[in-house]
C-alpha positions as CSV (number, residue, x, y, z in Angstrom):
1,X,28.0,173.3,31.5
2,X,27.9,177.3,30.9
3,X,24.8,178.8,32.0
4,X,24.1,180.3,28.6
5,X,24.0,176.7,27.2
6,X,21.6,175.9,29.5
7,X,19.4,178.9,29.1
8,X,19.7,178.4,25.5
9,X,19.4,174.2,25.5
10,X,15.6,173.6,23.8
11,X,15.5,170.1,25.5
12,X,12.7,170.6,28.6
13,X,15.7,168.2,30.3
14,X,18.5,170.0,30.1
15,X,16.6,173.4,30.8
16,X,15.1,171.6,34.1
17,X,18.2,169.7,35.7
18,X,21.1,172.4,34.4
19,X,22.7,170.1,33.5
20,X,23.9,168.1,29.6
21,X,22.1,165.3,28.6
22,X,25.4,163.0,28.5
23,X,25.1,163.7,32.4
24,X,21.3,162.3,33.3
25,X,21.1,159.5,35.8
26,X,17.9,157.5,36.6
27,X,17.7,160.0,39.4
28,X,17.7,163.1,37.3
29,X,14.5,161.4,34.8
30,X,13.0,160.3,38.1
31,X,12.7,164.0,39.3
32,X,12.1,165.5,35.7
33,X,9.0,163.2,35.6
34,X,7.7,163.5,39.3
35,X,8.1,167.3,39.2
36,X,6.9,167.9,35.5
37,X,3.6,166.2,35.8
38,X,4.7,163.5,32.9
39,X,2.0,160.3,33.1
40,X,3.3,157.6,30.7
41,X,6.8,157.0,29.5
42,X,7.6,155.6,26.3
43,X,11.1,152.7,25.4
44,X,11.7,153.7,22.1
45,X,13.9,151.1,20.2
46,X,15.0,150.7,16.1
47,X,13.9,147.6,14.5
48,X,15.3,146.1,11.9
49,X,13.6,147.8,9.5
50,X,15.2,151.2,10.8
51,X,11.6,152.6,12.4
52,X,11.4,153.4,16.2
53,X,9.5,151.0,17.9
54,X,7.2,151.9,22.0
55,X,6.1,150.2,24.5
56,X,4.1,152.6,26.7
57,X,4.4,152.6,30.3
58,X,1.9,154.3,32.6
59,X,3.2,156.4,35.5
60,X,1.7,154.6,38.9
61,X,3.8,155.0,41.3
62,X,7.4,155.8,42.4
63,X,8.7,152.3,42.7
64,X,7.4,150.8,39.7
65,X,9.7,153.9,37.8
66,X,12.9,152.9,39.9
67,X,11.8,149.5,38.6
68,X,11.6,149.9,34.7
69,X,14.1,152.5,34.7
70,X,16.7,150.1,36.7
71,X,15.8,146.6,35.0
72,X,14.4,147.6,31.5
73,X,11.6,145.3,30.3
74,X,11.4,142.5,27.3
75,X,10.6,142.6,24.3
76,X,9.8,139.9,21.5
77,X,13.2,139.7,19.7
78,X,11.8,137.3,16.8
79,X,9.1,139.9,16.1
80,X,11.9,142.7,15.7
81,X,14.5,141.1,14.2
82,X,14.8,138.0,11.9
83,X,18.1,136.9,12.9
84,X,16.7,135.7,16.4
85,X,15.2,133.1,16.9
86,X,11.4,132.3,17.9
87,X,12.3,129.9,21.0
88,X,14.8,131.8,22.3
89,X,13.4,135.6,21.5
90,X,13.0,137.4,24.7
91,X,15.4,140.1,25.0
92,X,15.6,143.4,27.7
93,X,15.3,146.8,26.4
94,X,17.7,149.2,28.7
95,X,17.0,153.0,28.9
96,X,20.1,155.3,27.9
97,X,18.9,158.0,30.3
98,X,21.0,161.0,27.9
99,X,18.3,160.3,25.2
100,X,15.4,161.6,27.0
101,X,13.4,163.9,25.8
102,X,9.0,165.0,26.2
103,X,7.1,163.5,23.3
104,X,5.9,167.2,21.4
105,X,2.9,165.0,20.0
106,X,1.4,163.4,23.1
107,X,-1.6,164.6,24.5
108,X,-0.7,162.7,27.7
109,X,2.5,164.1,29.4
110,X,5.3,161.6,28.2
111,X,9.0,161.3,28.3
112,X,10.6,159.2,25.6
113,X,14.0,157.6,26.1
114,X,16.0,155.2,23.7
115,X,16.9,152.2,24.3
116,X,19.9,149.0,23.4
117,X,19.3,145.5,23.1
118,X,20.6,143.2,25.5
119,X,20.3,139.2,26.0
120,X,19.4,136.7,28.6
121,X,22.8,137.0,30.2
122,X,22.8,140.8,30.6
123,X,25.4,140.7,27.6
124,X,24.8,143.8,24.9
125,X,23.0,141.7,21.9
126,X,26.0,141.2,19.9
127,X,23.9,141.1,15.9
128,X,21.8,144.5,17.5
129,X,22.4,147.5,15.1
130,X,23.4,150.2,17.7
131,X,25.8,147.6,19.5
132,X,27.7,147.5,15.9
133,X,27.8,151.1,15.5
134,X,29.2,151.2,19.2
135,X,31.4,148.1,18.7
136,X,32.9,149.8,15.3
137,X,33.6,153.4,17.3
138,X,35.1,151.9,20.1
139,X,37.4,150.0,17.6
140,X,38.1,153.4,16.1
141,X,38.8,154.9,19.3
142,X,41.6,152.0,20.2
143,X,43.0,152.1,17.0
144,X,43.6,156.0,16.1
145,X,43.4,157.7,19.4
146,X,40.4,159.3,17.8
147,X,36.8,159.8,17.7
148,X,34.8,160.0,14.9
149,X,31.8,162.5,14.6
150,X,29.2,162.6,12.1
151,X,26.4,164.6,11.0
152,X,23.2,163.7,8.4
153,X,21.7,165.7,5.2
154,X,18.0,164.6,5.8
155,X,16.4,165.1,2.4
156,X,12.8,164.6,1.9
157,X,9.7,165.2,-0.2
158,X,6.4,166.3,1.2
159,X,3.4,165.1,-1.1
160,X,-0.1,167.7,-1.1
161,X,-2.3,168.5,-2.9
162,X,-1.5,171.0,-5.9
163,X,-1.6,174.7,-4.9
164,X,-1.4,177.1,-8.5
165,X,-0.5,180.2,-5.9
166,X,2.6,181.4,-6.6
167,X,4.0,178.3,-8.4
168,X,7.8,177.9,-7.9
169,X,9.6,177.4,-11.2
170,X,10.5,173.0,-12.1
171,X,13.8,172.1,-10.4
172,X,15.2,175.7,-9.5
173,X,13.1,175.3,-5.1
174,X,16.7,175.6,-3.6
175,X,16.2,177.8,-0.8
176,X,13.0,179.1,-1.7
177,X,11.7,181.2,0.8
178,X,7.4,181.3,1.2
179,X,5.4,182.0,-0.4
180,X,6.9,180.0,-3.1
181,X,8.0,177.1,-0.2
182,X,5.0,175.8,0.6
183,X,6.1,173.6,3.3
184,X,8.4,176.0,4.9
185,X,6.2,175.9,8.1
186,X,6.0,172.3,8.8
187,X,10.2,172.2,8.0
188,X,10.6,175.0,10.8
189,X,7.7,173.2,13.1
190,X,10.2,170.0,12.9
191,X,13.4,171.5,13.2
192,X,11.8,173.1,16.7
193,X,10.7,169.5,17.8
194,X,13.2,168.2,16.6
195,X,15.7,170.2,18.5
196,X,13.6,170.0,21.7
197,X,14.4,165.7,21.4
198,X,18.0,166.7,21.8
199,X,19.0,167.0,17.9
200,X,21.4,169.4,17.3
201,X,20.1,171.3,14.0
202,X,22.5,173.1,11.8
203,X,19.9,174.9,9.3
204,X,16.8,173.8,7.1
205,X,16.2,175.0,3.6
206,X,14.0,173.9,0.6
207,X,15.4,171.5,-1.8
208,X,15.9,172.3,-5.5
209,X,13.2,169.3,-6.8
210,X,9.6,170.7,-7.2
211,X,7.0,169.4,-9.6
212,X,3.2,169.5,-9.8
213,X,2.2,165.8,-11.4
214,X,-2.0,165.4,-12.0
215,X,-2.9,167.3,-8.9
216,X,-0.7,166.4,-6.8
217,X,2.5,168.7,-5.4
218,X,5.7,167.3,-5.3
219,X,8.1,169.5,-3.2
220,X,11.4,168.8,-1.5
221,X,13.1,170.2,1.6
222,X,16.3,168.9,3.9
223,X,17.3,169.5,7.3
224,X,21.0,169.2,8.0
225,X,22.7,168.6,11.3
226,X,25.8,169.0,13.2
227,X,28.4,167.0,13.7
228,X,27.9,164.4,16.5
229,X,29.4,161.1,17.8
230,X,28.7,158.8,15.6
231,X,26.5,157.2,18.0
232,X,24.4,160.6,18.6
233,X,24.5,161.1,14.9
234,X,22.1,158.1,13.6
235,X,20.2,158.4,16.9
236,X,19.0,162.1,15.7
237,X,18.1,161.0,12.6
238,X,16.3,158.6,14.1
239,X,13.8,160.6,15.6
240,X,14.1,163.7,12.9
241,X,12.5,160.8,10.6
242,X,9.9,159.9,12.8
243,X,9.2,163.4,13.9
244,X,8.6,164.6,10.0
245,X,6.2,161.5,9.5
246,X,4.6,162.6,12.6
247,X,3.8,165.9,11.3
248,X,2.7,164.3,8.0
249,X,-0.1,163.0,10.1
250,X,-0.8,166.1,11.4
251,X,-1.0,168.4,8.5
252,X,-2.6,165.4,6.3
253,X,0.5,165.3,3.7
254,X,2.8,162.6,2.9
255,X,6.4,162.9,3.7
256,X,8.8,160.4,1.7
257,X,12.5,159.8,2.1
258,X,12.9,157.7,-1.1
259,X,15.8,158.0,-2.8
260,X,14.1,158.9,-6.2
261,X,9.9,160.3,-6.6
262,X,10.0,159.9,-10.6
263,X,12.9,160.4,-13.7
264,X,14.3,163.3,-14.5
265,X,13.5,165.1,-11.0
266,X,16.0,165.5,-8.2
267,X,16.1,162.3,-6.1
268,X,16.9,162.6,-2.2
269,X,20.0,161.8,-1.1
270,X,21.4,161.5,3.1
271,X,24.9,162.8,2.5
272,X,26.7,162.0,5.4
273,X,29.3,164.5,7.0
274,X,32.2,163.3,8.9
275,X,35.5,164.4,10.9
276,X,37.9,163.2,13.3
277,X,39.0,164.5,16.6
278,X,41.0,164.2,19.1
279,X,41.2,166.5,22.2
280,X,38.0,168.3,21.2
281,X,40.6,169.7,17.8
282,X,39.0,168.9,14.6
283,X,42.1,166.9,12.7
284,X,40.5,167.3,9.0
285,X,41.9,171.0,8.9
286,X,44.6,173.2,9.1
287,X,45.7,176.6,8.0
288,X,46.6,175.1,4.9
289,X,43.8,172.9,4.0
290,X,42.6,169.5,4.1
291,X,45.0,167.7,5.9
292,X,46.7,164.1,5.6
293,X,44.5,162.4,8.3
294,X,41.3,163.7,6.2
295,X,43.4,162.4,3.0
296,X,44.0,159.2,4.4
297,X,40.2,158.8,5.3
298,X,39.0,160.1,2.3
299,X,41.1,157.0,0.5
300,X,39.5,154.5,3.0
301,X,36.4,155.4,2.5
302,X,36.2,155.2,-1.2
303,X,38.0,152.0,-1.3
304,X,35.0,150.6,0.4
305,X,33.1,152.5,-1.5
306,X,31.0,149.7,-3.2
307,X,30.9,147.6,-0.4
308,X,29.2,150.5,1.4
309,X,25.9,151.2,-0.6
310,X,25.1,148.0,1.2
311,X,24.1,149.9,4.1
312,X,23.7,152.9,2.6
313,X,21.3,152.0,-0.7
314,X,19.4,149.2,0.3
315,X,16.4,149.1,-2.2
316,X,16.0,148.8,-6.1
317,X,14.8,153.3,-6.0
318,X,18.4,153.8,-4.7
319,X,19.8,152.7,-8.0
320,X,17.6,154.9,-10.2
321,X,19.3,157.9,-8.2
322,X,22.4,157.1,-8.8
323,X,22.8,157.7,-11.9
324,X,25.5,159.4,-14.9
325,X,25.2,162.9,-15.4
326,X,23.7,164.1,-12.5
327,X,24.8,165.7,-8.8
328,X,24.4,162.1,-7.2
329,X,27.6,160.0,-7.3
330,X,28.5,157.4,-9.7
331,X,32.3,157.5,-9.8
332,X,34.6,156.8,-7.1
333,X,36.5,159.8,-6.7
334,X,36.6,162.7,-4.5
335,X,37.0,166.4,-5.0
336,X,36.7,170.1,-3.3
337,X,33.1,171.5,-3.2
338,X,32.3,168.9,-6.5
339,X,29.0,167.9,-5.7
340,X,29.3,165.1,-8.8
341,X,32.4,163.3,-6.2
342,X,31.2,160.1,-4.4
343,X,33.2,161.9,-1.4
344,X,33.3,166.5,-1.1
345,X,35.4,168.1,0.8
346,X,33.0,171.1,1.2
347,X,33.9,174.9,2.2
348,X,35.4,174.6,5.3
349,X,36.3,178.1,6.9
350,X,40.0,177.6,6.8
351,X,40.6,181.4,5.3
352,X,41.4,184.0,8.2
353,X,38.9,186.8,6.6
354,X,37.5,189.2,7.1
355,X,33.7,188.7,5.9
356,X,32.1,189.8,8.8
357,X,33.4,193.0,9.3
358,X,33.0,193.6,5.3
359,X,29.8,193.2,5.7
360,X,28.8,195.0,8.6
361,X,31.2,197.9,8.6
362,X,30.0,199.2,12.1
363,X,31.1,196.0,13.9
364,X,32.6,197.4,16.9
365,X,34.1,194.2,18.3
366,X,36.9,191.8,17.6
367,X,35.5,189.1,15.6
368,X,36.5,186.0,16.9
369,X,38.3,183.4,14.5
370,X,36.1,179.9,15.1
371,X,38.2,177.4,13.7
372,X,37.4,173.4,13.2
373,X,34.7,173.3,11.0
374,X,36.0,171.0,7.8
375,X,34.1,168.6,7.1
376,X,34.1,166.1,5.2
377,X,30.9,164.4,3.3
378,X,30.1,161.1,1.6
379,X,27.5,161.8,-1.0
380,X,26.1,158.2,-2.0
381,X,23.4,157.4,0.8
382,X,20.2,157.5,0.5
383,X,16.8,157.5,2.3
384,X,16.8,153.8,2.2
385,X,20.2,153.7,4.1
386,X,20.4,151.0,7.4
387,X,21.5,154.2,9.9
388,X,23.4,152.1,12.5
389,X,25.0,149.5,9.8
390,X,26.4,152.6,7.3
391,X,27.9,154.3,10.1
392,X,29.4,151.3,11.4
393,X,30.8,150.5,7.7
394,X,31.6,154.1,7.6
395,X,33.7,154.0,10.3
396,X,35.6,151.0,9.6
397,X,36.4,152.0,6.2
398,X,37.7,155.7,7.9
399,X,40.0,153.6,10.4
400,X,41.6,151.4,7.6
401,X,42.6,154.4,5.6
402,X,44.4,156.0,8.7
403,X,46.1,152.3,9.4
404,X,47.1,151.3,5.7
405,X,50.8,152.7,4.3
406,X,49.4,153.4,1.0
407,X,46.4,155.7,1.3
408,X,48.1,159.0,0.9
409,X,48.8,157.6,-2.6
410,X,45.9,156.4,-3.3
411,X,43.7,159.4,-2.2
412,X,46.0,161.4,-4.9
413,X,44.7,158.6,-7.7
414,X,41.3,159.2,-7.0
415,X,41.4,163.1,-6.8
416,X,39.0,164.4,-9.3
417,X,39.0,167.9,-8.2
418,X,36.6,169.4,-10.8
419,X,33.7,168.8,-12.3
420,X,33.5,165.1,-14.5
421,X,31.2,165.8,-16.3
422,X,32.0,169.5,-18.2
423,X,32.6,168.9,-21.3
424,X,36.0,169.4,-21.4
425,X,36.9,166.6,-18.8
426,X,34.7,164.2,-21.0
427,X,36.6,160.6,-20.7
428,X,38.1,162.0,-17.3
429,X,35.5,159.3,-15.7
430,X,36.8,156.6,-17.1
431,X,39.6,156.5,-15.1
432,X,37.9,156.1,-11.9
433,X,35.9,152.8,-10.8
434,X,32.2,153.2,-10.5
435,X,29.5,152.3,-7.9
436,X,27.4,148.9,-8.1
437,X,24.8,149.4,-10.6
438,X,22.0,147.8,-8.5
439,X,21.5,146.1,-4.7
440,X,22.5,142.3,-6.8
441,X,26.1,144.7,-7.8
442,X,25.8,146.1,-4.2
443,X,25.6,142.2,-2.5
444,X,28.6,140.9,-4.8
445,X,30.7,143.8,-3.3
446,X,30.0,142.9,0.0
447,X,30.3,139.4,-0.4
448,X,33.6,140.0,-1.7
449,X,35.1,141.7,1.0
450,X,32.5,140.8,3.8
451,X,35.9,139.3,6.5
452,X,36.6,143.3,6.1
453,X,33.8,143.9,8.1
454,X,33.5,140.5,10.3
455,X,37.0,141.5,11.7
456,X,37.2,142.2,15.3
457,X,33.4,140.5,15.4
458,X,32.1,143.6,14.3
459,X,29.7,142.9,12.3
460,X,28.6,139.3,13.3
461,X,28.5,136.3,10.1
462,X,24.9,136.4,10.4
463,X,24.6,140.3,9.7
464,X,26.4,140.3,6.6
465,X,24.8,137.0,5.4
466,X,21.7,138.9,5.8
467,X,22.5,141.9,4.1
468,X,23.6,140.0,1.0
469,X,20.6,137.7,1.2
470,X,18.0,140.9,1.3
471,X,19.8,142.9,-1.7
472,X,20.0,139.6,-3.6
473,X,16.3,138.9,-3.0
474,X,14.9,142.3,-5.4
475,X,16.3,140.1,-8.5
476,X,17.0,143.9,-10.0
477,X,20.8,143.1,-11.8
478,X,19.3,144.3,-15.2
479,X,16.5,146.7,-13.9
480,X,17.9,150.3,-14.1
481,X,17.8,148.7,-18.4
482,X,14.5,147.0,-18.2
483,X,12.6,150.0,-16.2
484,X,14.0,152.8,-19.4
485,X,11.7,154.6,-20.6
486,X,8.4,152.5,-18.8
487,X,7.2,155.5,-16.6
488,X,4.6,153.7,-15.1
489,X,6.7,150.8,-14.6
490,X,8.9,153.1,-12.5
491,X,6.1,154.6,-11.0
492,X,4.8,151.2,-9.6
493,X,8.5,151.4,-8.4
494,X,7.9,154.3,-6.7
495,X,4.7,153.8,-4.6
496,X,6.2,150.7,-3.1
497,X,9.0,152.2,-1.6
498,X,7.7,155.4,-0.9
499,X,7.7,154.7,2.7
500,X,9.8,151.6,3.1
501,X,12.6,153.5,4.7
């Protein structure tokens, strides 16, 4: 590791042991903690639900860390997960030592490190969500030669109290700077603990949805990432969640990542950037644009499309968002910077220019040309999404466009390219297929094609039968019709998912 990426590194970890986290050993968290003064140390773990779970362990002596950090502990899989069973539901929670990082909201010195399921037998739990995500990569990896690296949009709203001082104008907060952001300091606060928890932050801004409703202020903000494994990707958004809802409690406001706060205001999406790579090369690019490996990709993805906002809109809300007419997705189709395209291919940086010096005319040294920046980006996901189970999904659907003979073909039929909904491409929609219409429309698409994802025991029968069951359960096939118009009906809506994801 360079020095200056050390020097630079925000996580107390890799400042202390010079070295990157992908490189800790239960040696290097053993020193970190006698040397640093931490008292308690903290398995973090998802649940089914998608929230981190603790146990707390307190610091007592040397041989009781070599002990929890060699062995793990158990846990009570029944009470996590409801595919296991209540007489057989012990299960051990391992440490991955590279996810290490001090808890910013402790009062006692803590390190917290993330953990994977694994069963009686010492055998990764084969139904646990990360094991998935790692089962579907590793599938990826064997198949292309590549590896697949992704990076989240995490859009939320923080609830307060209404503040008349310089009001920001209904719908038009994007990139608001204070005083008109009022929650610009708690965005920067979490992008800084964030960081120091070993995400890797790409920029913050405020959201364009703001609205005052009775006295309470409604305003929107997003933190975006960059690109990671996939593996690294959901486990930073993983803790950027519970970090913002941490400093919720602090700062006594609500912070929501529902897909949609009330009609006619901007809902909250968590687009979902992706590329491949192989050899540390980005393959999406080249000098000439998107290339046929990002084509083919592009065409798997939208062909599982439907199946998809199974993981990725898992609640009744999600539906309400997606919607005609508006910058969240309803067609499947993809275009260049279209932001109405289920899947964007945003700017990318391919353009050797000359920006820089344009701008700054007294440059006096050579500006270097970074290239391998194209992404790609899947705009239907929500708040609600299952993290580990969309990337997974996501992944699949990316390796069976790079393995089927026809996807260059198809990725030209589904090329939208401008903007739908202008009105002189009206009827240009109906040529493309569009998303499920509700989590019932969500379940029959999976259903459909569920041996898709139960291939290579991917995702395990259970999984899927779950999945269907839960989006069958909300009974919502005719909702998005019933709820028109019945504002408090939707509001109802609203307050019970405002923190269900």
């Amino acid at each position: 590791m360079r020095e200056y990426e050390v020097s630079l590194n925000p996580n107390k970890l890799v400042k202390y042991l010079r070295k990157p986290s992908k490189e800790f050993t239960r040696h290097d968290i053993i020193r970190f903690i006698e040397e640093n003064g931490i008292e308690m140390v903290n398995f973090r773990f998802a649940g089914e639900d998608g929230k981190l779970k603790t146990l707390n362990f307190v610091v007592t002596s040397r041989d009781y860390l070599e002990s929890i950090l060699s062995t793990g502990e158990r846990v009570d899989g029944s009470s996590l997960f409801s595919f296991v069973d209540a007489d057989s539901s012990d299960l051990y929670v391992i440490p991955r030592f590279s996810s290490a990082f001090v808890n910013p909201f402790s009062e006692i010195p803590s390190l917290d490190i993330l953990c994977s399921y694994y069963t009686k037998d010492g055998k990764p739990l084969e139904s646990a969500p990360e094991y998935i995500l790692r089962k579907a990569h590793n599938e990826f990896k064997k198949s292309t030669g590549y590896v697949f690296k992704a990076m989240g949009e995490l859009e939320y709203y923080v609830i307060s109290k209404t503040d008349t001082l310089y009001p920001a104008k209904d719908q038009k907060g994007y990139a608001d700077s204070q005083p008109f952001s009022k929650w610009e300091d708690l965005r920067r606060e979490a992008m800084n603990l964030i960081a120091q928890a070993g995400g890797k932050i790409k920029y913050g801004h405020s959201e364009v949805g703001n609205f005052t409703a009775g006295d309470e202020y409604y305003e929107q903000q997003e933190i975006e990432f960059q690109p990671v494994e996939a593996e690294d990707a959901v486990d930073q958004l993983l803790i950027g969640k519970w970090i913002l809802r941490m400093l919720g409690k602090k700062h006594n406001v609500n912070i929501s990542f529902a897909p949609k706060i009330t009609v006619g205001k901007a809902g909250s999406g968590l687009h979902i950037h992706f590329l491949a790579e192989k050899n540390g090369v980005n393959l999406m690019a080249d000098d000439e644009g998107i290339t046929d490996v990002a084509k083919r990709i592009i065409a798997g993805i939208l062909n599982k499309a439907k199946e998809l906002t199974a993981f990725g809109n898992t609640v009744p809300l999600s539906y309400l968002r997606l919607v005609p007419n508006q910058e969240a997705p309803v067609n499947i189709c993809w275009g260049d910077t279209n932001r109405s395209a289920l899947v964007r291919v945003p700017l990318g940086w391919i353009a050797k220019t000359n920006m820089v010096r344009d701008a700054n005319p007294f440059e006096k040294y050579e500006v270097p040309y970074i290239p391998g920046k194209q992404t790609v980006e899947l705009r239907t996901p929500d708040g609600s999404a299952d993290l580990y189970h969309l990337m997974a999904g996501l992944i699949m659907a990316a390796q069976s466009g790079l393995e089927n003979a026809d996807s260059l073909e198809l990725s030209k039929k589904l090329y939208a390219g401008v903007d739908i909904f202008k009105e002189e491409k009206k009827g240009t929609s109906f040529q493309f297929e569009q998303l499920p219409f509700s989590c019932s429309d969500s379940a029959d698409a999976l259903e459909k094609d569920r041996s898709f994802f139960e291939k290579n025991m991917v995702f395990p029968k259970g999984t899927i039968d779950r999945f269907i069951n839960k989006l069958r359960s909300f009974n919502d096939k005719n909702l998005r019709v019933e709820l028109y118009g019945k504002e408090d009906e939707i509001r109802k809506l609203v307050n019970k998912y405002l923190h269900h994801m």
